[in-house]
PAFI-923206 format. One line per 10 residues: their letters; for each residue x, y, z of C-alpha. Coordinates in pm, 1 decimal. Each point is the difference from the previous one (the first is absolute). Example, Ala and Ser with C-alpha at 12.3 -4.5 7.8 and 13.67 -1.06 7.14 Angstrom:
<nodes>
AS> 1230.0,-450.0,780.0; 137.0,344.0,-66.0
</nodes>
This chain:
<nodes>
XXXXXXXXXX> 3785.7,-577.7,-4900.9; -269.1,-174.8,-198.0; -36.4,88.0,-331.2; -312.9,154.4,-141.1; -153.9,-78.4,-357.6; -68.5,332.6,-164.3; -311.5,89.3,-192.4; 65.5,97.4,-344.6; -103.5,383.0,-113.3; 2.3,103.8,-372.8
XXXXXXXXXX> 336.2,219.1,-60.4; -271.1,260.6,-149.5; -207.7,-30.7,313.2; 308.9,5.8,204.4; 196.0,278.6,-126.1; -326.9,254.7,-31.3; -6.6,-94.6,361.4; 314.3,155.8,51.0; -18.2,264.1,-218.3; -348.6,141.2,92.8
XXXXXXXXXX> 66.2,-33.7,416.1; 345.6,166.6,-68.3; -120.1,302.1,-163.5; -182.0,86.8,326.3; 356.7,-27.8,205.8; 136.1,161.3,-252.1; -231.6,341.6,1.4; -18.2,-25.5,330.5; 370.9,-24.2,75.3; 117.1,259.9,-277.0
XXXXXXXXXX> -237.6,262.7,214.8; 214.3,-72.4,363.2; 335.6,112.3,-183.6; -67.4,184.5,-348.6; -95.7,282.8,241.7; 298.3,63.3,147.6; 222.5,119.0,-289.4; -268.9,274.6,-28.1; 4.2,131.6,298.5; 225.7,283.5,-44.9
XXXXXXXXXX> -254.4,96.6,-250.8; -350.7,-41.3,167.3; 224.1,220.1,290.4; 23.6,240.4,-257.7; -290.7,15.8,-168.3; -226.8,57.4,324.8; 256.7,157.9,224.5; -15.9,-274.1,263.6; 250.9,-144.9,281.3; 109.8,-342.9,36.7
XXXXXXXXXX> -271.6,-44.2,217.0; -234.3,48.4,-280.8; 224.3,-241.9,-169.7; -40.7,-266.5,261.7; -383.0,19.1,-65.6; 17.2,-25.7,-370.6; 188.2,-329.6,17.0; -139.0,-129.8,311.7; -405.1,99.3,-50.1; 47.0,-293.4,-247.0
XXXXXXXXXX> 217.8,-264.0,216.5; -289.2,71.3,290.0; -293.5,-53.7,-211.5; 167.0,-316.2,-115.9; 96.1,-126.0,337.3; -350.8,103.8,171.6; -233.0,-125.1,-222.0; 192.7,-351.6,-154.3; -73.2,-181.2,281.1; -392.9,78.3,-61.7
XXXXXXXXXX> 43.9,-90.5,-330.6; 159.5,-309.0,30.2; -293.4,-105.3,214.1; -244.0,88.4,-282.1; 244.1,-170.5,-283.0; -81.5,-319.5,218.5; -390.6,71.3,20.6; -82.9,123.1,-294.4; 221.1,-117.0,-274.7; 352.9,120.4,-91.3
XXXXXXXXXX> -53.2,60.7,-353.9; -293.3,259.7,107.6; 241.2,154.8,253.5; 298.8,35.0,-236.9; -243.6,155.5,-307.5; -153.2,289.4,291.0; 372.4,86.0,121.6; 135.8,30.5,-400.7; -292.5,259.1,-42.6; 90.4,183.3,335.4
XXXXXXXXXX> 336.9,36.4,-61.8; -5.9,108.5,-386.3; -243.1,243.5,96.5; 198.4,130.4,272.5; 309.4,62.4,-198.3; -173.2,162.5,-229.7; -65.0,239.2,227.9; 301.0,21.1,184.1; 160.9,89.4,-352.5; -328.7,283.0,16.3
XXXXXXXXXX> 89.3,192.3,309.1; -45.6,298.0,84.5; 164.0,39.0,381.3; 204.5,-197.6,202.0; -273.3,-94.5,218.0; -218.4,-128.5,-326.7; 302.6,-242.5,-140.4; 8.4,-110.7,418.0; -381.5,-79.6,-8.3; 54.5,-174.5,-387.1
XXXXXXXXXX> 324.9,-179.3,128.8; -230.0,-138.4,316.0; -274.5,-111.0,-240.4; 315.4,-168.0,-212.4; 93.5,-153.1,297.3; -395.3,-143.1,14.8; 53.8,-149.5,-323.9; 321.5,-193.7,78.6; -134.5,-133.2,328.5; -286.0,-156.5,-199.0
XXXXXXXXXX> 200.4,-147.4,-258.3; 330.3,-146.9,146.2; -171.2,-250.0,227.7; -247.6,-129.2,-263.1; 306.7,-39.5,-259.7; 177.3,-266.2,256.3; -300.2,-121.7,74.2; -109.7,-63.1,-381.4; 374.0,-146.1,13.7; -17.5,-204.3,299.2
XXXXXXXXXX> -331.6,-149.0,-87.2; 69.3,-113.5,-366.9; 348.1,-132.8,96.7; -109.5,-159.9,375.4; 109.8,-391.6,-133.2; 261.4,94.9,-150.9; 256.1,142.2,297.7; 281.7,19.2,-289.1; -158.2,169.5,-301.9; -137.0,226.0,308.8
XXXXXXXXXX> 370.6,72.5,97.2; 87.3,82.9,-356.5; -350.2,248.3,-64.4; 54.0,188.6,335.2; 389.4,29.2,-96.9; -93.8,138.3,-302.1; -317.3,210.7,151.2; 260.7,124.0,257.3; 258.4,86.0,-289.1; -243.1,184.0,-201.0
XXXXXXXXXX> -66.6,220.4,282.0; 341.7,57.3,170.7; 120.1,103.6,-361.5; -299.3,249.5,-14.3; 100.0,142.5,343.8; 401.6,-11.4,-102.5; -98.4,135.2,-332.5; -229.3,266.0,139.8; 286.0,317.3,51.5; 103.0,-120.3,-389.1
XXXXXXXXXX> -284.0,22.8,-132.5; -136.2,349.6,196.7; 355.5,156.5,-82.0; -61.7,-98.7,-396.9; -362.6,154.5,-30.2; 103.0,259.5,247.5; 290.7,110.5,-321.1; -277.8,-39.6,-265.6; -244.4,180.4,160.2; -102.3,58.9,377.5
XXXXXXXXXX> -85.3,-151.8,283.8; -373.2,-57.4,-2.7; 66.3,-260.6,-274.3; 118.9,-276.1,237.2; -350.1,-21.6,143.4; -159.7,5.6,-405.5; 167.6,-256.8,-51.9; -224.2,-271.4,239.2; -302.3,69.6,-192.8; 117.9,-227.8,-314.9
XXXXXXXXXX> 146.3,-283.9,198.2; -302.6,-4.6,258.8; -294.6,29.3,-307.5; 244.0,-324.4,-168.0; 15.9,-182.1,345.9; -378.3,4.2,48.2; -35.2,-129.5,-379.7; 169.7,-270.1,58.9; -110.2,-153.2,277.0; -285.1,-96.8,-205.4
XXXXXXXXXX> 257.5,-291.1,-145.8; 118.8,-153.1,363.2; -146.5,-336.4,91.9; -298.7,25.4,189.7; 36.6,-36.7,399.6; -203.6,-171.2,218.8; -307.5,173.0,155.3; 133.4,131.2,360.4; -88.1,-278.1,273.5; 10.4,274.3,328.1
XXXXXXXXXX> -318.1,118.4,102.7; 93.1,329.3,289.7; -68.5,316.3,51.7; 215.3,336.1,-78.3; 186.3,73.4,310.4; -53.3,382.1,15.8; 56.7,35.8,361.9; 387.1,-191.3,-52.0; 41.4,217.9,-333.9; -94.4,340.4,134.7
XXXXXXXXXX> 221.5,-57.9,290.6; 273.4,-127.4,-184.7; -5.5,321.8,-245.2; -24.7,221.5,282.2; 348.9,-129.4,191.1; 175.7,-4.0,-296.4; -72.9,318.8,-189.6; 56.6,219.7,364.1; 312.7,-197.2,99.6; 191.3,70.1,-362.4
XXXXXXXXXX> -171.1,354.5,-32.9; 155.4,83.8,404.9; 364.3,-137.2,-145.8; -30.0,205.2,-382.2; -125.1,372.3,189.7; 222.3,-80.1,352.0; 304.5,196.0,-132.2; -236.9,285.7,-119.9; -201.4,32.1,308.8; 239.5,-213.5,297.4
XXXXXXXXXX> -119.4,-186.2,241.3; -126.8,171.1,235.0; -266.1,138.9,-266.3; -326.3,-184.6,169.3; -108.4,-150.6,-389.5; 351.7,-159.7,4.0; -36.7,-189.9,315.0; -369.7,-14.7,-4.9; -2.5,-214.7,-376.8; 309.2,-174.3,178.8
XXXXXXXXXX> -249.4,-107.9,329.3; -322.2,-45.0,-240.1; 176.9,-178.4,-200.2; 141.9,-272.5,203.8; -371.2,-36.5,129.0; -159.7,-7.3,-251.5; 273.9,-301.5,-104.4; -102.1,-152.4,292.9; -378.5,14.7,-14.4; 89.8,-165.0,-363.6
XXXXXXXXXX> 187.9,-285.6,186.7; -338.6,-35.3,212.1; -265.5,26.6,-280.8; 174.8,-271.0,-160.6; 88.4,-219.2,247.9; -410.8,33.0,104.0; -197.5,42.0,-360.3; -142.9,-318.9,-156.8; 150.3,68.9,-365.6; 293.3,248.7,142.8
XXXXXXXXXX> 178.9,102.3,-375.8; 350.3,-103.3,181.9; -35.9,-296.7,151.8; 250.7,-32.4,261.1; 54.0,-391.6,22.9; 186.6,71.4,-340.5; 290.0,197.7,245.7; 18.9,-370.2,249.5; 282.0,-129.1,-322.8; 329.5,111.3,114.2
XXXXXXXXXX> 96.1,46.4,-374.7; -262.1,177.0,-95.8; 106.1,268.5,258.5; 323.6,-10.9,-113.1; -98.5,-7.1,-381.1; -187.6,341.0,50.3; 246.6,152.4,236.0; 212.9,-32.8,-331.1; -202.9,164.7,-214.0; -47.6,294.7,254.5
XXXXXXXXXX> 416.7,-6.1,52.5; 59.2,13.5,-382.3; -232.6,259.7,-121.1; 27.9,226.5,296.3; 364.5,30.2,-128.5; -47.0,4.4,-333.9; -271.4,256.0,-73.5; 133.4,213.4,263.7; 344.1,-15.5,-98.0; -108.6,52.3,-400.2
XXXXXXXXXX> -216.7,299.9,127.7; 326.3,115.3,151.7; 204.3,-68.9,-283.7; -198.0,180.7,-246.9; 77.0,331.4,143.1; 327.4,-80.4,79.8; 114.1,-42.3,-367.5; -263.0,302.6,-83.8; 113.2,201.1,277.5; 339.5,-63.9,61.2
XXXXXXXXXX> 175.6,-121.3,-253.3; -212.5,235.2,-234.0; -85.8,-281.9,-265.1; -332.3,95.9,-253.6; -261.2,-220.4,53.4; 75.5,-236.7,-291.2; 350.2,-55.0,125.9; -116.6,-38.8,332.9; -263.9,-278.2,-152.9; 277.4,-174.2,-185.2
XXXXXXXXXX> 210.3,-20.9,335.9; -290.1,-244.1,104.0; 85.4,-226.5,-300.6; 201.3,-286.7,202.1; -304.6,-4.2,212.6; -225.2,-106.3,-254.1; 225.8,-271.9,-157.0; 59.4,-144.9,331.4; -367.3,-87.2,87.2; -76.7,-96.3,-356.4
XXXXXXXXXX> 338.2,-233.6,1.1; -70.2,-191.5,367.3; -421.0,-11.8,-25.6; 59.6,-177.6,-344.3; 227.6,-259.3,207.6; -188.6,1.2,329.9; -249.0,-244.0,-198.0; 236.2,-259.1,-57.5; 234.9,39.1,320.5; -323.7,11.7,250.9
XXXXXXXXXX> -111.4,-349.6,-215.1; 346.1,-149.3,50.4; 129.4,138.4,384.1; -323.1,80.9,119.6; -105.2,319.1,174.7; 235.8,65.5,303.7; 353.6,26.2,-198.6; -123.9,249.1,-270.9; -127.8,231.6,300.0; 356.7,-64.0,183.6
XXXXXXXXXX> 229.9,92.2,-324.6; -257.0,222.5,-111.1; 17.1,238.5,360.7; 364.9,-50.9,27.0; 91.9,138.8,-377.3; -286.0,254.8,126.2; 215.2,113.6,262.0; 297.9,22.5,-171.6; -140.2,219.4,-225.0; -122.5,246.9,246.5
XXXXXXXXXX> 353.7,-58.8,124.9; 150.5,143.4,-317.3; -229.9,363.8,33.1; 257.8,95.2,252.4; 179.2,166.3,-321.0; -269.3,234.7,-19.5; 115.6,370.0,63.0; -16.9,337.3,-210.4; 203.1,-85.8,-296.4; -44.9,-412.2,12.7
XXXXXXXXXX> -10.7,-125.8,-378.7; -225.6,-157.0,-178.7; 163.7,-335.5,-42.6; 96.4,-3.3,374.6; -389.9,-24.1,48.2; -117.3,-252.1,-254.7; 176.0,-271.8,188.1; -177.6,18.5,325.9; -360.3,66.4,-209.6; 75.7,-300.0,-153.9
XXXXXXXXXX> 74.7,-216.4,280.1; -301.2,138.0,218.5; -216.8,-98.4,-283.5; 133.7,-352.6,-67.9; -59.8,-49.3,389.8; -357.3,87.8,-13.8; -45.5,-135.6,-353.1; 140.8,-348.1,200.5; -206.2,29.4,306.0; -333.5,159.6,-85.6
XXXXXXXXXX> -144.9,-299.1,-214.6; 95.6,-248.7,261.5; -188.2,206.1,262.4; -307.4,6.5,-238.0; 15.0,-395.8,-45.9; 78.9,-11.9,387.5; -366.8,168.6,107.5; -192.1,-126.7,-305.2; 99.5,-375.3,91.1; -85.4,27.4,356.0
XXXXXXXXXX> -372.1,92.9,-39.3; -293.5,-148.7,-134.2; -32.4,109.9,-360.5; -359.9,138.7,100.5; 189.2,254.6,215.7; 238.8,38.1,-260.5; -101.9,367.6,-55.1; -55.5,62.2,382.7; 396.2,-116.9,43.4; 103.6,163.6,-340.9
XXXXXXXXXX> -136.4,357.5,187.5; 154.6,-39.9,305.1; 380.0,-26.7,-184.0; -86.7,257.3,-227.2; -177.0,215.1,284.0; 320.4,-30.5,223.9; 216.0,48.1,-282.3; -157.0,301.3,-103.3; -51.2,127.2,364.3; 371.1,-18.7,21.2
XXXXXXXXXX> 108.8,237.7,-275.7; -289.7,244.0,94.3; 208.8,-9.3,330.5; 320.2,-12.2,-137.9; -41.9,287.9,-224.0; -184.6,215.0,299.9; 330.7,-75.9,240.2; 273.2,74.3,-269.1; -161.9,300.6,-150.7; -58.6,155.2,345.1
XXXXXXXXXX> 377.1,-17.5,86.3; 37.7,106.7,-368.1; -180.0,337.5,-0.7; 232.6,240.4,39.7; 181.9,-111.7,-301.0; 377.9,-7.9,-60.1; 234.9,-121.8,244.2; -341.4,-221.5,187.6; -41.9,-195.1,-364.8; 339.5,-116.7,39.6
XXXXXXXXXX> -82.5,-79.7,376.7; -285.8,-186.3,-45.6; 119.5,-183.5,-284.6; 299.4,-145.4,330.6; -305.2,-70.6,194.6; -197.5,-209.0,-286.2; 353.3,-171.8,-85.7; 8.9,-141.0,368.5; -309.9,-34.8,93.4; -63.5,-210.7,-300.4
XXXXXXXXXX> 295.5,-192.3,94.1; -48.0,-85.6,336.3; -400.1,-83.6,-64.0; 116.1,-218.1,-262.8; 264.5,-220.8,205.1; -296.0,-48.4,222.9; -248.3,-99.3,-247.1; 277.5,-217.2,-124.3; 33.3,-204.0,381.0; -409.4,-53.7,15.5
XXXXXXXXXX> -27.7,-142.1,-347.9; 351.5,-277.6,44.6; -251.1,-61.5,323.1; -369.9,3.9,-33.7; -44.8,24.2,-427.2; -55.2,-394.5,-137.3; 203.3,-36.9,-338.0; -310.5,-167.7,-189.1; -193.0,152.4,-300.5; -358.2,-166.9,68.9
</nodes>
């Protein structure tokens, strides 16, 4: 492979890089699981079901994964840096709110409108990344490794962190506590190097984003209220039938529109498929399974929420341990044998939640949370370096959306299918947990078999 010269970047100008497009995964990632540990408590506070529940953590995943792709499309017309200031304000706003309500249905509304702010922000932060780092494929490695790290520790860290203020004080405090970091992260973009002036000229695909919100948002609402209402229930299997059309009038409007906001030649790259049927495989498990797992150690084994947080503790140190090493590995071995280890250690981890059960200790837990998370800590970064290096870096926030869409798209789903089977509580906890353990497994073995045959090893 021939070798590249790099461009040199100021440490300063690199590391505020890193540190200012970070704090946006970060925020954004500490919302999809610091949630969790408190929902025993939002339950009890508004007297709600787990259906409720589902719409409390997933009003933000859907808002995220129906709006990122539009907002990767205008990070790449009209400036990332714009993009990324808009979604900080959004989503600081939002918290502050959620923190403020009144009603289920108002933290829903402020968790949708949190959800806004993340989609805006998390394609514009890799696209800030991928742009300032586009000649240099290995210090680009290193900043998305430690990008990536940042915000896997924020989503491992999330339970710890809700469980501590949860002890202190109460629940409404892990939403008051965006509105610092997101009033510090728009400051300080003011101090990244300045980008280059966007070079698209299109127009805003509404047609191909309306349709794409609409399929979405009815086919995860039909799986979160089908064990309330069944199937049979005509809004089950009418979102379920408007749904998939409205999924494939997206497919059309794309495929047709001059400027479509997905465009679809980026799906002819056999890896790319592959790359983003990875991300959909890993966090479909993962924030399904941790949805899962926070009422099973709240509900069943009976722990108090900071106990319960603390459980989550291996979780954290694995993604902060392998991100912090995906840099250098991806830069030495390239991208396909971090993703191989990475989903094989992933799987043995699920493996090991087969010890689950109603009086399953602690320490029998913390092994398999800390393999799961060294797996995805392993595999996640080369996926990101994987899409980023097979587009143009003018699409870089187009491509950036699309992973992140998917990925979110597949833990809205993920926690819609396990909390369903979940709802009546008890014994169907421990049952779905046996579902997530080998469905993760046997997703992952396949995942494993297209990457060895369609994922190229290189980094640029």
């Amino acid at each position: 492979m021939r070798v590249i010269p790099e461009k040199n970047l100021s440490a300063p100008a690199y590391g505020w890089t890193i540190v200012v497009t970070s704090l946006a995964f970060v925020v954004a990632q500490l919302d999809v699981s610091i949630v969790n540990i408190a929902l025993p408590q939002i339950a009890d506070t508004y007297k709600v079901d787990i259906s409720v529940l589902q719409w409390i953590v997933d009003g933000y995943t859907l808002a995220f994964a129906v709006l990122m792709l539009s907002a990767g499309n205008l990070s790449d017309l009209f400036g990332a840096r714009r993009l990324f200031q808009l979604g900080m304000l959004i989503f600081g706003v939002a918290s502050v709110a959620c923190g403020l309500a009144t009603s289920a249905l108002f933290l829903i509304i402020a968790r949708v409108f949190q959800g806004v702010g993340a989609a805006t922000m998390i394609p514009s932060s890799l696209a800030i990344l991928n742009q300032t780092f586009a000649d240099m494929p290995g210090k680009r490695a290193k900043a998305i490794g430690l990008w990536t790290a940042a915000g896997s520790a924020a989503i491992a860290a999330g339970p710890i962190v809700g469980g501590i203020l949860i002890n202190i004080s109460n629940w409404r405090y892990i939403f008051f506590i965006n509105a610092p970091l997101c009033l510090a992260g728009i400051v300080l973009t003011f101090l990244l190097q300045k980008q280059n002036s966007p070079t698209l000229v299109r127009k805003f695909d509404l047609a191909g984003q309306f349709a794409w919100m609409l399929s979405i948002t009815l086919l995860i609402a039909a799986v979160i209220e089908w064990s309330k209402l069944g199937f049979s229930h005509p809004l089950i299997y009418g979102s379920i039938l408007l749904g998939g059309l409205s999924f494939v009038a997206f497919l059309i409007i794309e495929k047709k529109v001059s400027h479509p906001m997905l465009p679809l030649n980026l799906f002819n790259s056999a890896s790319f498929n592959v790359l983003l049927l990875l991300g959909a495989v890993l966090n479909g498990f993962y924030y399904g399974t941790v949805f899962i797992l926070s009422l099973y150690l709240q509900n069943i084994l009976n722990y108090p929420p900071l106990t319960a947080g603390l459980a989550f503790l291996p979780l954290t140190a694995g993604f902060v341990i392998s991100n912090l090493a995906s840099g250098s590995v991806i830069n030495r071995y390239g991208i396909r044998k971090p993703i191989l280890i990475g989903l094989t250690v992933f799987a043995l981890g699920f493996s090991g939640l087969f010890t689950a059960g109603m009086h399953t200790s602690f320490w029998q837990l913390s092994v398999p949370f800390l393999l799961i998370s060294l797996g995805m800590g392993l595999a996640v970064p080369a996926m990101t370096n994987g899409i980023l290096s097979s587009v143009d870096k003018t699409l870089s926030g187009t491509a950036s959306a699309t992973l992140n869409t998917v990925r979110q798209a597949a833990g809205a789903i993920g926690v819609a299918v396990f909390g369903a089977i979940a709802a009546n509580g008890g014994d169907a906890i421990l049952h779905t947990i046996t579902i997530s353990i080998t469905g993760a497994i046997l997703c992952t073995l396949l995942i494993i078999f297209l990457s060895r045959k369609y994922v190229k090893s290189g980094t640029s």
